[in-house]
N, C-alpha and C positions, 0 to 999 in steps of 0.2 A: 741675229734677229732679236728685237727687245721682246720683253717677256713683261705683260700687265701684271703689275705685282697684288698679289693676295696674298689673304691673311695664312699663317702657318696652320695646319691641324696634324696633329701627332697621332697617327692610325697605327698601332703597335709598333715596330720596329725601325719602322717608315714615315717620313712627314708630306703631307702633300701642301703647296701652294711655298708661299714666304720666296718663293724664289726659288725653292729644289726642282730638281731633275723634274721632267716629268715621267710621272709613274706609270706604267702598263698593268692593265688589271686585263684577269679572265676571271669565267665563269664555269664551275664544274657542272657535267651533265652526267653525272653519275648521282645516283641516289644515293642522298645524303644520307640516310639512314645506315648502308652500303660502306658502313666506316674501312675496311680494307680496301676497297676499291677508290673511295674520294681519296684517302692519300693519296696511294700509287698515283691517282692521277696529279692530284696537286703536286706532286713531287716532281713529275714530267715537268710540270708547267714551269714552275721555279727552275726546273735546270735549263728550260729554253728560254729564261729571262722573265716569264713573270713576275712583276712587283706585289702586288695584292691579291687573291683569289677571292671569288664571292660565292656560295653556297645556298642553295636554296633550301628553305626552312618551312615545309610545309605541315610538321608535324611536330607532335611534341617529340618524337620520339626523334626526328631528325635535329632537333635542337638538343636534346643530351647527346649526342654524338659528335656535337660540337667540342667535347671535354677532352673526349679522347680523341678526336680528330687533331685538334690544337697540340697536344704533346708530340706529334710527330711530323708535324712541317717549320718551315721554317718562314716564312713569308705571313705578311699581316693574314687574317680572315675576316672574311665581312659574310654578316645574315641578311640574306633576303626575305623580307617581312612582306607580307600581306592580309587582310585583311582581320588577322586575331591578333589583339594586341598581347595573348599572354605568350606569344610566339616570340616576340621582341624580350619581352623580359625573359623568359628563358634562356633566352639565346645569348645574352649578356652574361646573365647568371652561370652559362656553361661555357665562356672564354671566346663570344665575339667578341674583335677587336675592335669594330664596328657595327652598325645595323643602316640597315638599307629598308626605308619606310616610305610608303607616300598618304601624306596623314588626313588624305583624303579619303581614303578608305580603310587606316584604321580605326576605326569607330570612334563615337563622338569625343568631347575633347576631355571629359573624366578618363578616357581608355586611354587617349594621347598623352595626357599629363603623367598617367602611370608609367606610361613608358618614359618619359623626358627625366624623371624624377629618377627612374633607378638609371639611365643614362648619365644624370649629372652625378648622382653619388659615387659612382664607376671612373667615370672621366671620360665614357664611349663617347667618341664624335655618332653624328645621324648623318646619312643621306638622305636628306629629302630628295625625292625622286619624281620628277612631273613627265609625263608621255603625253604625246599628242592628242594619242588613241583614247587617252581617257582624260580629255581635256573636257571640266564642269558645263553641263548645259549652258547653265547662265553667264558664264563665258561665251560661248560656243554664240548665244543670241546674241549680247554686246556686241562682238565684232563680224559680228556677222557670217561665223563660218572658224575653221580652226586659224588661228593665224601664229603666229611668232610672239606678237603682242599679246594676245590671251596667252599663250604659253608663258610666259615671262611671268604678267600681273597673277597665275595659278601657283606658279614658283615661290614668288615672294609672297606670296595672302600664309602659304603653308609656313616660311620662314620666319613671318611673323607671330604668326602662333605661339611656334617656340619660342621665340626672342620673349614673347610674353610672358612666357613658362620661368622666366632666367635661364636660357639656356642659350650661347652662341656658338657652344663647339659643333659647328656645320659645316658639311661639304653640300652645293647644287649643283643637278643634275636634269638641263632638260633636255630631251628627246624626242625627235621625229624622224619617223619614214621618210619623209621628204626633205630631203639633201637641202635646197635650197633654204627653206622654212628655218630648218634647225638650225644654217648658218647663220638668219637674219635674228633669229632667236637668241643666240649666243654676243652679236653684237649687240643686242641691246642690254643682255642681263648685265654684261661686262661692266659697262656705264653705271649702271645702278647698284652696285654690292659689288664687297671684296671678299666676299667666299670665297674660298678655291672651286671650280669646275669638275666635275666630273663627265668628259665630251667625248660622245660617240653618237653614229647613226643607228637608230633603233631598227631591228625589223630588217635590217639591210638586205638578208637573203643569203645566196649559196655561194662558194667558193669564190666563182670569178662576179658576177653581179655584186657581190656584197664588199669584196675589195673593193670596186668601182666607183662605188656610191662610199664607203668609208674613204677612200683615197682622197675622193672629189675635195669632201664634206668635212674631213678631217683637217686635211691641206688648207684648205679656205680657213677655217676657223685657228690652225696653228700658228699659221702665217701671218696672225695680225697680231699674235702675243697669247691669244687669249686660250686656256686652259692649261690643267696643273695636273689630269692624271686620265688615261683614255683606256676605252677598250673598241675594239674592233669585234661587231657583233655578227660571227656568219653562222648559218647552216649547216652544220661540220662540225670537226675535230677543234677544241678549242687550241690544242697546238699550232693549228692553222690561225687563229685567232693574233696568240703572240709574237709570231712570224712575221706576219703583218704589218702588226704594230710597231715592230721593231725598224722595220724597211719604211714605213712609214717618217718616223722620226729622226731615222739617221739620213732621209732623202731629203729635209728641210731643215738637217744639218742640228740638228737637237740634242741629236744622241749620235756618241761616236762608240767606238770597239765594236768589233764582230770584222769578219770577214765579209768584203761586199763583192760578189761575184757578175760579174757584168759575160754576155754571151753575144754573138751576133744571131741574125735572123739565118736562116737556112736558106740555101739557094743552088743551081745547079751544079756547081762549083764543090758543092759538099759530098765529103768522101766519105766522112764515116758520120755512126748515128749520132749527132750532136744532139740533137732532144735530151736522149739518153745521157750522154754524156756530161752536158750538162747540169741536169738534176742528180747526177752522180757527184758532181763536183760538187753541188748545195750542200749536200744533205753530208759527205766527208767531211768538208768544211766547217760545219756548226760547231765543232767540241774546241775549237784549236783560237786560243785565247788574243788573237793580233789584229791590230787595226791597220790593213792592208785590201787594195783590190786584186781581184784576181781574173782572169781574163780567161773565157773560155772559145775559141774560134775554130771554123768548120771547113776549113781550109789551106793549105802552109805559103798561097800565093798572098794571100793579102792580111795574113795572120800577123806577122811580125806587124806591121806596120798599123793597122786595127789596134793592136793589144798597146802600142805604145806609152796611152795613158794608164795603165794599169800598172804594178808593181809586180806580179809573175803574170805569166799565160801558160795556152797548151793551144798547139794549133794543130789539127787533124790533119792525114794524106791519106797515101792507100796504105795501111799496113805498116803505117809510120809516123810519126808526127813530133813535133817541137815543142820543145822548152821554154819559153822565152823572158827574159828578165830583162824591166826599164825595156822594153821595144828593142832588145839585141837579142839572137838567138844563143842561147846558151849550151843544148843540146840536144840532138836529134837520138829518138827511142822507139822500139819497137809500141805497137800501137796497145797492144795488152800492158804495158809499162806505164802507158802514160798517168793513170789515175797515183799508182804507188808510188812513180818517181816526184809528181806534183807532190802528194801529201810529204814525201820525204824532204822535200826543197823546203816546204811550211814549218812542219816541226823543227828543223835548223836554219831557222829564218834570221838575218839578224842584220839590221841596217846599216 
């Protein structure tokens, strides 16, 4: 899949756009104030493949916590700015790696410039950040209603700002609820500016809705090249978020390693609980560093032959079930066996 090329931006550790990887960002919901708690959490994140974390920054006091937050993760950090611009300098001042602003609502443009200016002395890139939800009235009159096109011409009015300021180390980032809108929105910025992207579905909602509509909405926009670093926004566990994200990107073939676990549906023919067993196999699976699929099936009649495409299986019976490697059955094991004996195949995996 070609990839629309944009410009490089050097987010600490990490680069987004110029052609790198695309990057997985979450977002911590622990209060950032909560400094032993944001790491622990960010430190989950990063071990389940987060690239970037963002932190929200509602306070002074959660922006000095930035200092010592930063000494103990390893992955970039980004501030979520709103509405005070001395939140932004702070936050710099206290080892963001980034700041995440929409400079529509950080106050007029003496406030804005103070931010751009200690951004540029730093070398912090900005997220300019536009939402649909808060897309300017006289926009909103112009076309008649929120559209893709106001979202867009809101984007670049804020980008240009800054470009006035002297400033072009930017990432954009616009967002909508609406799946569709966001798509159309993203084809057009593309065309006009080589910023790198920052794409996701805003608002998306809870576990399985919010996948749905990020799947959709992500899919559509990855698939045509365009964007350079995503988060997946649910309702939930942000671990859930980079799960996601992950499956998301190695399903349109973006991102490889991990173990891809494929399962069939459940049907009368199933002997034992494959639900279970299944999200048994997920969640063993995650630490074990190979890029391999692995087959989980709920039956030993049509198991071998199902798991074919797959590089091991495990097919259910009564109190029994199989092995199977490349679509050949390798060995028949007691049915409490089958988890230990699968991970044991994994860990002396070797092609």
């Amino acid at each position: 899949m070609g990839r629309i090329q944009t410009k490089a931006v050097q987010i600490g550790n990490r680069v987004i756009g110029g052609g790198n990887p695309i990057l997985i960002q979450s977002m911590t919901n622990t209060k950032t104030e909560d400094i032993k708690a944001t790491i622990g959490q960010i430190q989950k994140l990063s071990a389940a493949g987060c690239d970037i974390i963002r932190c929200a920054v509602p306070t002074m006091e959660a922006a000095f916590a930035l200092k010592e937050i930063q000494k103990k993760i390893s992955i970039p950090l980004v501030a979520d700015i709103h509405f005070d611009y001395r939140l932004a300098i702070a936050a710099m001042e206290n080892g963001a790696d980034k700041i995440r602003i929409n400079p529509g609502n950080i106050g007029n443009r003496e406030r804005l410039k103070a931010v751009v200016d200690v951004a540029k002395e730093r070398k912090i890139p900005i997220r300019v950040g536009v939402n649909s939800g808060s897309l300017e009235k006289e926009l909103v009159e112009k076309y008649h209603g929120v559209t893709a096109e106001g979202i867009v011409e809101s984007a670049l009015d804020k980008v240009k700002m800054i470009e006035d300021m002297g400033y072009d180390n930017l990432v954009i980032s616009i967002k909508s609820s609406d799946v569709l809108m966001c798509v159309s929105a993203h084809e057009l910025i593309s065309e006009q500016t080589n910023y790198p992207l920052h794409v996701g579905i805003t608002e998306a909602g809870t576990l399985i809705s919010g996948n749905i509509k990020s799947s959709i909405g992500l899919g559509l926009i990855l698939h045509q090249g365009i964007g350079d670093t995503i988060r997946v926004s649910l309702t939930g566990d942000p671990l859930e978020e980079v799960k996601s994200a992950k499956l998301i990107l190695r399903t349109l073939g973006l991102r490889s390693g991990g173990i891809e676990v494929v399962s069939c549906p459940t049907c009368g023919r199933t002997k034992i609980n494959l639900i279970e067993l299944a999200n048994q196999v997920e969640n063993m699976v995650s630490d074990i560093p190979l890029n391999i699929k692995v087959a989980v099936m709920g039956c030993v009649v049509n198991g071998p032959g199902e798991a074919k495409e797959a590089d091991i299986g495990i097919a259910g019976g009564i109190g029994e079930g199989l092995i199977i490697k490349h679509g050949e059955v390798y060995k028949k094991v007691p049915e409490q066996e089958l988890l230990p004996e699968l991970r044991k195949e994994l860990l002396n995996w070797s092609e």
